[in-house]
Predicted model as a PDB file, atoms N, CA, C, CB and O in Angstrom, pLDDT in the B-factor column:
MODEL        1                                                                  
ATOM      1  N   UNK A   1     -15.334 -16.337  60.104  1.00 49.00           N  
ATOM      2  CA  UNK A   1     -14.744 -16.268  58.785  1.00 49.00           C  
ATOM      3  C   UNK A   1     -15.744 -16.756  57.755  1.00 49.00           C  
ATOM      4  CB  UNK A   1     -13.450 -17.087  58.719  1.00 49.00           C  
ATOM      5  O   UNK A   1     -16.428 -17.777  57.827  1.00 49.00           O  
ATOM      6  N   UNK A   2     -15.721 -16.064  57.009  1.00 50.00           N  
ATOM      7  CA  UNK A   2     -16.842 -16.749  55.555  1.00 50.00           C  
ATOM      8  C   UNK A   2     -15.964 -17.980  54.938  1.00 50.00           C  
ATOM      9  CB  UNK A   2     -17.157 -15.325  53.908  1.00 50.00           C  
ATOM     10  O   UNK A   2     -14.817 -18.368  55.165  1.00 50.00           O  
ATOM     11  N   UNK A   3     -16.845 -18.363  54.188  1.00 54.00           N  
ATOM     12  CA  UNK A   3     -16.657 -19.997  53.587  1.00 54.00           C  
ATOM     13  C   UNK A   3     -16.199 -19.181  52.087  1.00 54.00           C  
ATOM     14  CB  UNK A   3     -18.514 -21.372  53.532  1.00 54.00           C  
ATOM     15  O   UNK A   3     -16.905 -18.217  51.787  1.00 54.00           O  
ATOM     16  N   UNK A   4     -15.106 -19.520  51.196  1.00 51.00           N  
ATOM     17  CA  UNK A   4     -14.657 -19.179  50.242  1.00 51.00           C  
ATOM     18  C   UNK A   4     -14.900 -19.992  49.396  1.00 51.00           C  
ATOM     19  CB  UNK A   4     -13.650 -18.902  50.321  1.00 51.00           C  
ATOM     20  O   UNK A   4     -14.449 -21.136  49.448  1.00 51.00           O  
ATOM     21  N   UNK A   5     -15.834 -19.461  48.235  1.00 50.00           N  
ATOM     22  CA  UNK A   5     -15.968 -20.516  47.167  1.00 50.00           C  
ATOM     23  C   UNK A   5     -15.043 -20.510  46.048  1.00 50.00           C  
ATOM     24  CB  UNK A   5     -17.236 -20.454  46.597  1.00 50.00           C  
ATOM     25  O   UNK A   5     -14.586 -19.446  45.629  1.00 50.00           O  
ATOM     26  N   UNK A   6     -14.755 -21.569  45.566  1.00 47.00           N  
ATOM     27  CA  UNK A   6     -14.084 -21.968  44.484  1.00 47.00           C  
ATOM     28  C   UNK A   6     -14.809 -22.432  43.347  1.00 47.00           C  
ATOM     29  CB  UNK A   6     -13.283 -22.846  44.833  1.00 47.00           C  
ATOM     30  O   UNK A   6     -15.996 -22.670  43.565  1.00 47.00           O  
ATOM     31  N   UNK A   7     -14.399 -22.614  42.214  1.00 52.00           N  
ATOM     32  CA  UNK A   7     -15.408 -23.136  41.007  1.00 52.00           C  
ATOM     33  C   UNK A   7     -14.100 -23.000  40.147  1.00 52.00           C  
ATOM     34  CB  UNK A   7     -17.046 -22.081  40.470  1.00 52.00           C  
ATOM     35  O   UNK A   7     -13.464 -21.949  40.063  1.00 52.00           O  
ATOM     36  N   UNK A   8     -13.782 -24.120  39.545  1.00 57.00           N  
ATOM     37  CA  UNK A   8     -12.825 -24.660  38.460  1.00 57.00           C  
ATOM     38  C   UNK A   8     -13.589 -24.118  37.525  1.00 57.00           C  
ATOM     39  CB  UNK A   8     -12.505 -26.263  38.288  1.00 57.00           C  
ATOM     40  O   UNK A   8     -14.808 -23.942  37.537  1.00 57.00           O  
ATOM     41  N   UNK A   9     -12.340 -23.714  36.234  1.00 53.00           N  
ATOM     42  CA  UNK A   9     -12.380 -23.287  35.228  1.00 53.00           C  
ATOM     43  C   UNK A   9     -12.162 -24.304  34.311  1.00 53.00           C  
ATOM     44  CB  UNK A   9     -11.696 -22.346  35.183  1.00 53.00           C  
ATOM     45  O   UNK A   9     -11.041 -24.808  34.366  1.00 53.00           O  
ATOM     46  N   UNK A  10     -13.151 -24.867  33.246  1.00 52.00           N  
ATOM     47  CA  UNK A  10     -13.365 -25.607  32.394  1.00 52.00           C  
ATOM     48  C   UNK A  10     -12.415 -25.558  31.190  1.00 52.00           C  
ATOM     49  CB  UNK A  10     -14.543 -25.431  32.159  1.00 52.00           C  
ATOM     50  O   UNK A  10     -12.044 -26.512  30.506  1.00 52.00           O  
ATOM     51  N   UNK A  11     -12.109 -24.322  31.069  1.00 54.00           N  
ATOM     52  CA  UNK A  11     -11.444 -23.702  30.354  1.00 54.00           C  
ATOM     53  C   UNK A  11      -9.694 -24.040  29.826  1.00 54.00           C  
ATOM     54  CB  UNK A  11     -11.682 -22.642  30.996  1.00 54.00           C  
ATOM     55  O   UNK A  11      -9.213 -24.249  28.713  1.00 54.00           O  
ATOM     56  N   UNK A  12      -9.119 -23.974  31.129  1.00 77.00           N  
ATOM     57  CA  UNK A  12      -7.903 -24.265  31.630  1.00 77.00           C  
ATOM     58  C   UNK A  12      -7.357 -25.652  31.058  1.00 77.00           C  
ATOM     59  CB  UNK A  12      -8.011 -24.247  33.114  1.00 77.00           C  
ATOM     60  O   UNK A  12      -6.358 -25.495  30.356  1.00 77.00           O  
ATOM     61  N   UNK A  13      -7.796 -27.012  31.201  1.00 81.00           N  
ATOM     62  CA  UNK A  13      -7.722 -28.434  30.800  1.00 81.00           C  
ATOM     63  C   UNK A  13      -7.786 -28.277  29.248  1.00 81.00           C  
ATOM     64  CB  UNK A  13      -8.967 -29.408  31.457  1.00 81.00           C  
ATOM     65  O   UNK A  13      -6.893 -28.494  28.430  1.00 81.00           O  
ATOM     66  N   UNK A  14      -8.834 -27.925  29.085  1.00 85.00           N  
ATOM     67  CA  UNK A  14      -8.883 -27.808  27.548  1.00 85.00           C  
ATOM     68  C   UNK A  14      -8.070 -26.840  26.434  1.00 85.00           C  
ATOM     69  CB  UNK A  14     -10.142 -27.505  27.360  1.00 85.00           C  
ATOM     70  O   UNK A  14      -7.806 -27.216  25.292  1.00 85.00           O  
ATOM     71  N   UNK A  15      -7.752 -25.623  26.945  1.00 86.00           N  
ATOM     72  CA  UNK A  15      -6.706 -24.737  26.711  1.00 86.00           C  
ATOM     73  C   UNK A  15      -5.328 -25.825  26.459  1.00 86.00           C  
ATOM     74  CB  UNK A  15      -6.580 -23.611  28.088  1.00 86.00           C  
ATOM     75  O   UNK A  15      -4.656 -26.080  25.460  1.00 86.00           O  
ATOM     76  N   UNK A  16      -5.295 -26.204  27.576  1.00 85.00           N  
ATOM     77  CA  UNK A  16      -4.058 -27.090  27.740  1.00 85.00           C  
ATOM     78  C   UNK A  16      -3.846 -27.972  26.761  1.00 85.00           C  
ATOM     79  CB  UNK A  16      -4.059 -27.842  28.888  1.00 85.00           C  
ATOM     80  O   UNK A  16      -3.069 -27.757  25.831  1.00 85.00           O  
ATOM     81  N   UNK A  17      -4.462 -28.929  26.891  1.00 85.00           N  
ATOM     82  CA  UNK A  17      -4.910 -29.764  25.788  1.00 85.00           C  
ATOM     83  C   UNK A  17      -4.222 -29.695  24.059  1.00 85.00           C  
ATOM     84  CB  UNK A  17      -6.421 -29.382  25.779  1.00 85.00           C  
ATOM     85  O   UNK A  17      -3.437 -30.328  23.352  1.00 85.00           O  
ATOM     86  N   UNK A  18      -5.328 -28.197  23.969  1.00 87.00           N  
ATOM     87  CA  UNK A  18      -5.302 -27.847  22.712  1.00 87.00           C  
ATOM     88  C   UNK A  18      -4.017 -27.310  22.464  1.00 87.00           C  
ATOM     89  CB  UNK A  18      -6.324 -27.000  22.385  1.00 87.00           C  
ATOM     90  O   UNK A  18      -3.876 -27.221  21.244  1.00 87.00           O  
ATOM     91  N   UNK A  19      -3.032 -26.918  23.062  1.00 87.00           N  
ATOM     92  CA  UNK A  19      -1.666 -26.420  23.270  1.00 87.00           C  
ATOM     93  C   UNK A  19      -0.631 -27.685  22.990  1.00 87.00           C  
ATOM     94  CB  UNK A  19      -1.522 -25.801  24.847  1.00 87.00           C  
ATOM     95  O   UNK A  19       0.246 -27.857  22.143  1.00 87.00           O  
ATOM     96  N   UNK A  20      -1.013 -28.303  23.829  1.00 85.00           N  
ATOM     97  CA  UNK A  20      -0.158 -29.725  23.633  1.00 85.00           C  
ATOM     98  C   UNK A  20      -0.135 -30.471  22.211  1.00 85.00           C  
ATOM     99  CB  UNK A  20      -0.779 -30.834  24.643  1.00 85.00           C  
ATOM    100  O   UNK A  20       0.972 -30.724  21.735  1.00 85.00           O  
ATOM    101  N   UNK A  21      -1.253 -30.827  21.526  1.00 87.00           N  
ATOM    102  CA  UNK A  21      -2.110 -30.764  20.468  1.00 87.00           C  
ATOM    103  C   UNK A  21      -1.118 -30.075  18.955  1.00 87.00           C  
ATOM    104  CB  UNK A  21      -3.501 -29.733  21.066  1.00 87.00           C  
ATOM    105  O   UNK A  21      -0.674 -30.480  17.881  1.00 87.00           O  
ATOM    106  N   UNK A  22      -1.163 -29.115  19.577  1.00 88.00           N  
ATOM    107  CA  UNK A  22      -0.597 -28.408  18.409  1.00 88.00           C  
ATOM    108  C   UNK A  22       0.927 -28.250  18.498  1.00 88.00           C  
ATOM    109  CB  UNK A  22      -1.245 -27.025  18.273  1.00 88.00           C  
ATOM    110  O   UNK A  22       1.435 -27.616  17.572  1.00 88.00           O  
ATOM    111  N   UNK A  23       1.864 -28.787  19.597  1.00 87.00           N  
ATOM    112  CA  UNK A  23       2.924 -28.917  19.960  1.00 87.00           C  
ATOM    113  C   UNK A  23       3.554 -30.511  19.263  1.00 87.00           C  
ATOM    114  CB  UNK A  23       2.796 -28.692  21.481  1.00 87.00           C  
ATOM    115  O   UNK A  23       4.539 -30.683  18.546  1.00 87.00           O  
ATOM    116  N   UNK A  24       2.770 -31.307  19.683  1.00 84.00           N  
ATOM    117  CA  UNK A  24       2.919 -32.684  18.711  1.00 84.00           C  
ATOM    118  C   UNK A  24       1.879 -33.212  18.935  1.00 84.00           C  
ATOM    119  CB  UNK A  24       4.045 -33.751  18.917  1.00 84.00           C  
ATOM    120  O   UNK A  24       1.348 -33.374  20.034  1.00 84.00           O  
ATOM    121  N   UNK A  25       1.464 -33.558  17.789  1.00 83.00           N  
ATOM    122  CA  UNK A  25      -0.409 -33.819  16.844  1.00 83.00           C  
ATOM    123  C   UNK A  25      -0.399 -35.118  17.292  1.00 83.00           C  
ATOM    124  CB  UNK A  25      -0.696 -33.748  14.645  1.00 83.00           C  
ATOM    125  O   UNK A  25      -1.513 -35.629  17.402  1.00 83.00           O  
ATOM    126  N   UNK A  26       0.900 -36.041  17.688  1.00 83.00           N  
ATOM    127  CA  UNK A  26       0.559 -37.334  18.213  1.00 83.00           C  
ATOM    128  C   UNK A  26       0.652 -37.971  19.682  1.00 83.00           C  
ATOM    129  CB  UNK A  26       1.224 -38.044  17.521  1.00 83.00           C  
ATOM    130  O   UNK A  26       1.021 -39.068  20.102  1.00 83.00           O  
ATOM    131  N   UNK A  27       0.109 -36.695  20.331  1.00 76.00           N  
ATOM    132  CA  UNK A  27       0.520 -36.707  21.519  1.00 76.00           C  
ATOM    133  C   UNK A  27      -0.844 -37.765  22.296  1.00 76.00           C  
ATOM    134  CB  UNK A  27       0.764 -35.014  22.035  1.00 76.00           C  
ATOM    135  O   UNK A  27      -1.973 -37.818  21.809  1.00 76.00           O  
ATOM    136  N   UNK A  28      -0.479 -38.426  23.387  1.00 74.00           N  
ATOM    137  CA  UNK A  28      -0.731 -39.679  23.662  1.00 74.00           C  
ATOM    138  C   UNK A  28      -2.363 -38.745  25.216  1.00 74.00           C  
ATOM    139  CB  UNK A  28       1.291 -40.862  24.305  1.00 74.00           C  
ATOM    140  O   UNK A  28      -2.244 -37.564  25.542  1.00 74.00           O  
ATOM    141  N   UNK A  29      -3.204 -39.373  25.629  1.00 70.00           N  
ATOM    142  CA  UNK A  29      -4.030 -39.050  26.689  1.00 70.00           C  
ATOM    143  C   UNK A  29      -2.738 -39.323  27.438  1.00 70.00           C  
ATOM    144  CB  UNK A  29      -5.508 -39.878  26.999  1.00 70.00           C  
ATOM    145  O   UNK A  29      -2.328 -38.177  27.627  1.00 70.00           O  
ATOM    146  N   UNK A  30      -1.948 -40.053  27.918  1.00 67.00           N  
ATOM    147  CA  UNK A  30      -1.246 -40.181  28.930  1.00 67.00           C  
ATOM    148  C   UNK A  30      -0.697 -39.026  29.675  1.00 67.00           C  
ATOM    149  CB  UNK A  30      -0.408 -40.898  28.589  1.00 67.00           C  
ATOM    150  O   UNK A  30      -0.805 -38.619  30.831  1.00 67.00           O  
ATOM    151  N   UNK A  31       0.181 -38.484  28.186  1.00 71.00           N  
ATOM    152  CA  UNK A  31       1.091 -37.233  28.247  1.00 71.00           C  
ATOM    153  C   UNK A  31       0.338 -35.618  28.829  1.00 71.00           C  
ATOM    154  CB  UNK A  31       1.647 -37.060  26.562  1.00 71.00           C  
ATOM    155  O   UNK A  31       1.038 -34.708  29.273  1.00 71.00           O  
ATOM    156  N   UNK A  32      -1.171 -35.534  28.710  1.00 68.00           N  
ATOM    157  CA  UNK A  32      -1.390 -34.611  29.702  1.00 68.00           C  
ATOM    158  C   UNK A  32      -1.676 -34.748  31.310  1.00 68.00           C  
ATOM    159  CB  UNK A  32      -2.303 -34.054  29.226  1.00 68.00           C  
ATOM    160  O   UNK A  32      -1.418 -33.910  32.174  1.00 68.00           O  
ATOM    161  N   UNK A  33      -2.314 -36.112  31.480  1.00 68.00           N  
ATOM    162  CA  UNK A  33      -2.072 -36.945  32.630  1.00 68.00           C  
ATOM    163  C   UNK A  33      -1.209 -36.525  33.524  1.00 68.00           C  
ATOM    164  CB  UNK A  33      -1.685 -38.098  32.321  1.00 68.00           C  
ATOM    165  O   UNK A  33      -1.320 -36.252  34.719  1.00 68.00           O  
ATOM    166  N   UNK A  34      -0.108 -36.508  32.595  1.00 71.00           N  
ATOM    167  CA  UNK A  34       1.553 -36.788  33.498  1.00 71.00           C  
ATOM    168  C   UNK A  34       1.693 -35.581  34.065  1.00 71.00           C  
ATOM    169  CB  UNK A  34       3.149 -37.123  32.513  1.00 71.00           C  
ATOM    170  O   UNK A  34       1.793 -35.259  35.249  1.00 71.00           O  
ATOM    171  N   UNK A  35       1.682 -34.510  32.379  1.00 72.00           N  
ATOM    172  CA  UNK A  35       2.280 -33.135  32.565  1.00 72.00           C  
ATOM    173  C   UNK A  35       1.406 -32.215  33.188  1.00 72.00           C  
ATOM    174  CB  UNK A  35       2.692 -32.540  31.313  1.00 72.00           C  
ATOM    175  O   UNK A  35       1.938 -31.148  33.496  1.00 72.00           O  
ATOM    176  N   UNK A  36       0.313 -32.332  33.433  1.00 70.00           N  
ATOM    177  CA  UNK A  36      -0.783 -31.467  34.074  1.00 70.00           C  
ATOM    178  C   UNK A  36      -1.148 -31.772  35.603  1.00 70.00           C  
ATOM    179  CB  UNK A  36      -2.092 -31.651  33.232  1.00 70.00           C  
ATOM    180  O   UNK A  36      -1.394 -31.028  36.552  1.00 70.00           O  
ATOM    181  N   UNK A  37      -1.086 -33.167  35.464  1.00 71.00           N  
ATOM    182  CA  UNK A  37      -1.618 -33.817  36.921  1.00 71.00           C  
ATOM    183  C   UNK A  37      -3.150 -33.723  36.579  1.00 71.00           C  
ATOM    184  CB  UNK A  37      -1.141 -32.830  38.543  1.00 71.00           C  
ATOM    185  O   UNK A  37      -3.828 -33.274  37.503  1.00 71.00           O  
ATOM    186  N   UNK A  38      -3.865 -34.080  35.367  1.00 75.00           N  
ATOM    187  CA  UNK A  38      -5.270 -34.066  35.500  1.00 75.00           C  
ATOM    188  C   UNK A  38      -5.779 -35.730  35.401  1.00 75.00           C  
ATOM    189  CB  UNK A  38      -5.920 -33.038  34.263  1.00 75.00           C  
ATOM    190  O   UNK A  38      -5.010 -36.591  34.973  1.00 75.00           O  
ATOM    191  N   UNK A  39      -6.858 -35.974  35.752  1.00 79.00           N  
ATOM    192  CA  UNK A  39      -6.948 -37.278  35.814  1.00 79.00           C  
ATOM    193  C   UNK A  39      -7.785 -37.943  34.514  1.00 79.00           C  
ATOM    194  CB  UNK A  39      -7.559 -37.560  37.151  1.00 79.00           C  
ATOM    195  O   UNK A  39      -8.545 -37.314  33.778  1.00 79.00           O  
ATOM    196  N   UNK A  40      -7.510 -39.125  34.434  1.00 80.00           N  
ATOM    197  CA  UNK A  40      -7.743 -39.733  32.467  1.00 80.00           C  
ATOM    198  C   UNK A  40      -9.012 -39.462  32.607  1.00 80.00           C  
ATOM    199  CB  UNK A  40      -7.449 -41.699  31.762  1.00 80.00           C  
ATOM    200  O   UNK A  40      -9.162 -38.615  31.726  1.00 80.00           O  
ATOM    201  N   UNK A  41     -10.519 -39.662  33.347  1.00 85.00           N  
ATOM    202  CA  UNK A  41     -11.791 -39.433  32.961  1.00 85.00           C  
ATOM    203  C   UNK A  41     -11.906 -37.891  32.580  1.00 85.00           C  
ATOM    204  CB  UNK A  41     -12.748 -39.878  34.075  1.00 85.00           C  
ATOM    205  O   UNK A  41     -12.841 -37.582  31.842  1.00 85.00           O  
ATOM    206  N   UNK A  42     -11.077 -36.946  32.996  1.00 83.00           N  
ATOM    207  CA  UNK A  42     -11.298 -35.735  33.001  1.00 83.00           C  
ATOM    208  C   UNK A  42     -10.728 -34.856  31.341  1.00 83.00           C  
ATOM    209  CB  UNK A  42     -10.560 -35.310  34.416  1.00 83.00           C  
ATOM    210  O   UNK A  42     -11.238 -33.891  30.772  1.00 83.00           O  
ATOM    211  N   UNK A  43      -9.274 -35.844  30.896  1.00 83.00           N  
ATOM    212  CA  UNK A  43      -8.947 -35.159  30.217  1.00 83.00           C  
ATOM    213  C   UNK A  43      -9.973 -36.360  28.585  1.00 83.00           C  
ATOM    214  CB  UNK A  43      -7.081 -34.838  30.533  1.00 83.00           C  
ATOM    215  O   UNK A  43     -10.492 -35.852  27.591  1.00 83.00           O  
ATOM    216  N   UNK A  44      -9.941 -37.337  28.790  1.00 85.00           N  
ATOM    217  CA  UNK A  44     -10.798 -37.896  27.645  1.00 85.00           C  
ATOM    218  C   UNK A  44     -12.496 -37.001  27.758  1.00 85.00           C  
ATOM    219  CB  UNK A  44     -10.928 -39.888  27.933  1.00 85.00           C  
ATOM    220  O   UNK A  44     -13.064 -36.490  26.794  1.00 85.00           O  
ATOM    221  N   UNK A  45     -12.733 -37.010  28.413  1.00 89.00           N  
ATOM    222  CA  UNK A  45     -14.134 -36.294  28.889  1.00 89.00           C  
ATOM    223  C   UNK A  45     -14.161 -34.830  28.032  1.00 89.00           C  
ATOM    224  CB  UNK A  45     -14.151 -35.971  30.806  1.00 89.00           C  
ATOM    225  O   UNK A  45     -15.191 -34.507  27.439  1.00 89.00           O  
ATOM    226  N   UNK A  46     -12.705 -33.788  28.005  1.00 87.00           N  
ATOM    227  CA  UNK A  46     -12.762 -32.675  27.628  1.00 87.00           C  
ATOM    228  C   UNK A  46     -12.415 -32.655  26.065  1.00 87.00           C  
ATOM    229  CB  UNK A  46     -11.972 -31.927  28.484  1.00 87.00           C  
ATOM    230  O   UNK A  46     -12.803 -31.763  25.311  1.00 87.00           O  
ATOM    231  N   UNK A  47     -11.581 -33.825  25.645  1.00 87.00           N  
ATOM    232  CA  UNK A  47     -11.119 -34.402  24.373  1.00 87.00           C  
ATOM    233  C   UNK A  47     -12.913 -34.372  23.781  1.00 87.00           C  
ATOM    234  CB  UNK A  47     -10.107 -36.236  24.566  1.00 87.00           C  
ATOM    235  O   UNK A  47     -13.339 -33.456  23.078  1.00 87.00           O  
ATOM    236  N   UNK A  48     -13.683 -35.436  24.194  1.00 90.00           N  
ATOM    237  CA  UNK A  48     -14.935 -35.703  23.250  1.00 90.00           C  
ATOM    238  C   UNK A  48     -15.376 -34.259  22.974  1.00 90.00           C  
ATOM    239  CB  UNK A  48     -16.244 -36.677  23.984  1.00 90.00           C  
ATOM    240  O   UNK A  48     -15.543 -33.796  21.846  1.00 90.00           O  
ATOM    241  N   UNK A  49     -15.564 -33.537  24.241  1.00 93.00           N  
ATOM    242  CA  UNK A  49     -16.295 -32.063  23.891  1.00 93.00           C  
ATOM    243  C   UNK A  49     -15.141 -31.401  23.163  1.00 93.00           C  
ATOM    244  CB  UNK A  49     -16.844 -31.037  25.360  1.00 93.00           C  
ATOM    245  O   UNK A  49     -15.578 -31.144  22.041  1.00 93.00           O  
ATOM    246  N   UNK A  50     -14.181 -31.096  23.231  1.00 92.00           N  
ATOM    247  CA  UNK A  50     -13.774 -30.491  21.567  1.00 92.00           C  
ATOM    248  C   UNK A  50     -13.765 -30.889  20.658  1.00 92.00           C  
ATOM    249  CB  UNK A  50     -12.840 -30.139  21.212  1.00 92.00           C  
ATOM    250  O   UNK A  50     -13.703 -30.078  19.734  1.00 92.00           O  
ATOM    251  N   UNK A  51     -13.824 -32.519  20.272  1.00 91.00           N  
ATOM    252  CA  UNK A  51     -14.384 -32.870  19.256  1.00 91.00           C  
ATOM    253  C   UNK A  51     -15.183 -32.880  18.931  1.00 91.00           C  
ATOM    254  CB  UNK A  51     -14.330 -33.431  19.015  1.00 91.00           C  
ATOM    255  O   UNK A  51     -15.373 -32.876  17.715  1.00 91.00           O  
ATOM    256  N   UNK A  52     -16.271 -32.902  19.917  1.00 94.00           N  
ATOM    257  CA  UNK A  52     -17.949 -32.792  19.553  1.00 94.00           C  
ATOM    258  C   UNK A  52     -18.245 -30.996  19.017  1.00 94.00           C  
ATOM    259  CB  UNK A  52     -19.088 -33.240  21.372  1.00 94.00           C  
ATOM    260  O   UNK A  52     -19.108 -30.717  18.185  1.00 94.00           O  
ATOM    261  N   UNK A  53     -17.548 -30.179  19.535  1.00 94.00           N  
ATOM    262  CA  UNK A  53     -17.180 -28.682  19.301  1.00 94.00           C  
ATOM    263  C   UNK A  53     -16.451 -28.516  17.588  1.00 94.00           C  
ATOM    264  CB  UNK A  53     -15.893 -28.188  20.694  1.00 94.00           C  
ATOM    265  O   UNK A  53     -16.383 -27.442  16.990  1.00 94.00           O  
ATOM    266  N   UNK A  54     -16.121 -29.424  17.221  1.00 94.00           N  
ATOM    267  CA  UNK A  54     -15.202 -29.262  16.150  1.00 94.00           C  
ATOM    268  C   UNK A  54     -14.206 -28.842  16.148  1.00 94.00           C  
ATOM    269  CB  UNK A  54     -15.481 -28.777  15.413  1.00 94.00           C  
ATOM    270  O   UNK A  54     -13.766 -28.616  15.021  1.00 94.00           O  
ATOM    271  N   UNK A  55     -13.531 -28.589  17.019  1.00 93.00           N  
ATOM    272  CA  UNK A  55     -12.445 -28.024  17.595  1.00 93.00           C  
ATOM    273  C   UNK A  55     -11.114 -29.218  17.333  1.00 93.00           C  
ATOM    274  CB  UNK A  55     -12.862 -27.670  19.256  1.00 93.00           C  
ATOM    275  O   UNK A  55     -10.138 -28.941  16.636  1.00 93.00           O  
ATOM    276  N   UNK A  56     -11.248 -30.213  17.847  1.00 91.00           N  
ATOM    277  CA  UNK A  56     -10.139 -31.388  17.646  1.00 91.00           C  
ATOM    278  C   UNK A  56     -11.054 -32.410  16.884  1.00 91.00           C  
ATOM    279  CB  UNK A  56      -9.416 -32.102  19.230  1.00 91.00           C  
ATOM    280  O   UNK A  56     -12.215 -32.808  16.973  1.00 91.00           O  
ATOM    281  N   UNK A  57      -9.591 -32.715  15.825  1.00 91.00           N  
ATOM    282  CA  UNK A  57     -10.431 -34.172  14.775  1.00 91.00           C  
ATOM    283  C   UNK A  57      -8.834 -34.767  15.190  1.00 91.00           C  
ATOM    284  CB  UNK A  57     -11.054 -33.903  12.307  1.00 91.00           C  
ATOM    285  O   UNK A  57      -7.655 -34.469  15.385  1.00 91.00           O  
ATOM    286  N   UNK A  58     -10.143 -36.157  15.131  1.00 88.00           N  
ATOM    287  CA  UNK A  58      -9.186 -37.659  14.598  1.00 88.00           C  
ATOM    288  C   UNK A  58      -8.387 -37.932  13.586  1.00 88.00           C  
ATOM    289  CB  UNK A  58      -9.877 -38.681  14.296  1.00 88.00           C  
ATOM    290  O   UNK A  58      -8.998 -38.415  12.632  1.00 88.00           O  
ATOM    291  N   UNK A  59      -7.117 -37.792  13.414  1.00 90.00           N  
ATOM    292  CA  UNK A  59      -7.361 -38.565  11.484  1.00 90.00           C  
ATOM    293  C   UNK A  59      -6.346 -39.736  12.045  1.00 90.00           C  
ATOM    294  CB  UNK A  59      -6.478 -37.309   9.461  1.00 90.00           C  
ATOM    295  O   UNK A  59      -5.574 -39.694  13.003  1.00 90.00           O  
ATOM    296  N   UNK A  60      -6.615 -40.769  11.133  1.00 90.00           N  
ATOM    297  CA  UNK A  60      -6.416 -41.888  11.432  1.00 90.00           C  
ATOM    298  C   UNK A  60      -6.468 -43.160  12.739  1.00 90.00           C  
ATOM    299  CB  UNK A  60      -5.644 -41.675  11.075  1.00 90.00           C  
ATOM    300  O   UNK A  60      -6.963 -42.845  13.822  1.00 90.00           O  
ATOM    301  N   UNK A  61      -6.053 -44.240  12.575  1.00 89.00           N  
ATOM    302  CA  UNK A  61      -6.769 -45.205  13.203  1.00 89.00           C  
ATOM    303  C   UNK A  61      -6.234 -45.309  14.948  1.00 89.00           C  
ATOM    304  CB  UNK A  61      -6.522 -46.621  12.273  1.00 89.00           C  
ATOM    305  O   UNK A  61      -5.267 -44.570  15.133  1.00 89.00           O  
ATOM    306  N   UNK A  62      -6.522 -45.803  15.772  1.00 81.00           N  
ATOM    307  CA  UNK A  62      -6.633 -45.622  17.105  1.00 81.00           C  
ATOM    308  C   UNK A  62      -4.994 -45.709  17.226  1.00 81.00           C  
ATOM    309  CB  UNK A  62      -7.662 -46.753  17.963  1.00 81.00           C  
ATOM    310  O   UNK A  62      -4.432 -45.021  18.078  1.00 81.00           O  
ATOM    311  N   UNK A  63      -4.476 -46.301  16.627  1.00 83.00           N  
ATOM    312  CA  UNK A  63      -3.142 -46.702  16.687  1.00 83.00           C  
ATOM    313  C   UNK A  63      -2.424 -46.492  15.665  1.00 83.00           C  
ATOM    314  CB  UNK A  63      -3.004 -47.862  16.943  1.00 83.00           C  
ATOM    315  O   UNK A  63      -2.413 -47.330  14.763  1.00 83.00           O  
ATOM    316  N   UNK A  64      -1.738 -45.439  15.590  1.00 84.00           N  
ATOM    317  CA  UNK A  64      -0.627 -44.567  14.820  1.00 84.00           C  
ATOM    318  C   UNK A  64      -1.613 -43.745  14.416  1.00 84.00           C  
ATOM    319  CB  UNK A  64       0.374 -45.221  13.567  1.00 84.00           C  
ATOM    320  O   UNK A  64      -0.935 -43.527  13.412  1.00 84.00           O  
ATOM    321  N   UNK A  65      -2.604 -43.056  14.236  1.00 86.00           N  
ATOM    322  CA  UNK A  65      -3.190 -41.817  13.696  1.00 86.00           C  
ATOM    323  C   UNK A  65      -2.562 -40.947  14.830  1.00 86.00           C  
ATOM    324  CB  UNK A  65      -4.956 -41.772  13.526  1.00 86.00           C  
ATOM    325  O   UNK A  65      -1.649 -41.144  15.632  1.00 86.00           O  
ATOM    326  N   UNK A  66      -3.688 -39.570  14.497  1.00 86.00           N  
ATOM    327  CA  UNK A  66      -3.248 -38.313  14.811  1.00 86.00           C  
ATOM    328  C   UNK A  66      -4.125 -37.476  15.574  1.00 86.00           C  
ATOM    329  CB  UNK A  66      -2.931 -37.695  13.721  1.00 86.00           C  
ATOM    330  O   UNK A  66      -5.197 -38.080  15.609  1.00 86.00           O  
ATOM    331  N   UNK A  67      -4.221 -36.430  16.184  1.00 87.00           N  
ATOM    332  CA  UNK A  67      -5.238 -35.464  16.488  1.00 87.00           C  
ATOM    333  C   UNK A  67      -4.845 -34.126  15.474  1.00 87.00           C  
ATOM    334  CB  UNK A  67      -5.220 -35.107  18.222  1.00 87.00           C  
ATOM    335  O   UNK A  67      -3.753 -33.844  14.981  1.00 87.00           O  
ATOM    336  N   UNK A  68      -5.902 -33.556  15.383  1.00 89.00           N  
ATOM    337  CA  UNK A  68      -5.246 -32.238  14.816  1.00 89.00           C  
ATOM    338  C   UNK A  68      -6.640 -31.294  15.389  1.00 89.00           C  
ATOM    339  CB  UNK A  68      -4.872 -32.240  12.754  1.00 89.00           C  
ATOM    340  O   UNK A  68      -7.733 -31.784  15.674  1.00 89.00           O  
ATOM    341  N   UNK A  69      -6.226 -29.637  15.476  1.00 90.00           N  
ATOM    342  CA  UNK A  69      -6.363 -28.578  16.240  1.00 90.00           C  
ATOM    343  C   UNK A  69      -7.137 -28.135  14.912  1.00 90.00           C  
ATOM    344  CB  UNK A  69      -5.004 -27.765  16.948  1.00 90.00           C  
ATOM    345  O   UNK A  69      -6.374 -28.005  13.955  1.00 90.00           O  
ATOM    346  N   UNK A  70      -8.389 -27.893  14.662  1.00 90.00           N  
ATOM    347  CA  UNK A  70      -9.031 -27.038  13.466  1.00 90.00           C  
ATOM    348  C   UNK A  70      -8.863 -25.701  14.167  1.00 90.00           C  
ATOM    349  CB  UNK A  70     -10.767 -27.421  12.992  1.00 90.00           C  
ATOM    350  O   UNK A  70      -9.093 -25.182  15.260  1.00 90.00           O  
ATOM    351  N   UNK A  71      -8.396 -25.435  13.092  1.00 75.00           N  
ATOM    352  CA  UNK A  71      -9.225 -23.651  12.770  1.00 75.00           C  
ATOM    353  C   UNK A  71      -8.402 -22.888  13.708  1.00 75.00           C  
ATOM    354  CB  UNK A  71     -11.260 -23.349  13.305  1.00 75.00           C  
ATOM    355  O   UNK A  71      -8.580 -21.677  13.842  1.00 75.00           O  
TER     356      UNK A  71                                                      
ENDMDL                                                                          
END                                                                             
């Protein structure tokens, strides 16, 4: 039998993410955690790169601010 490769889609987490995001803007790292089953280095990890993407901004302070979904 051949060996079947797999290769995760980068795509998928962050899709997600950005869905949730725009579902409620104050949604917590926990809450994809829970609802996805992805693990916290993975989903903060994909958070910086859409922010670093411009894709997700901060507004306000670590505690009671917001995320919001550009563009």
């Amino acid at each position: 039998m051949g060996r079947r490769l797999w290769r995760k889609s980068r795509e998928k987490p962050r899709e997600k993410i950005l869905v949730m995001v725009r579902s409620s803007p104050f949604v917590a790292t926990v809450e994809p955690i829970s609802t996805y089953r992805f693990d916290a280095p993975g989903i903060e990890w994909n958070m910086r790169r859409l922010k670093h993407r411009g894709v997700l901004r901060r507004i306000g302070p670590d505690k009671g601010g917001h995320r919001e979904v550009v563009g």
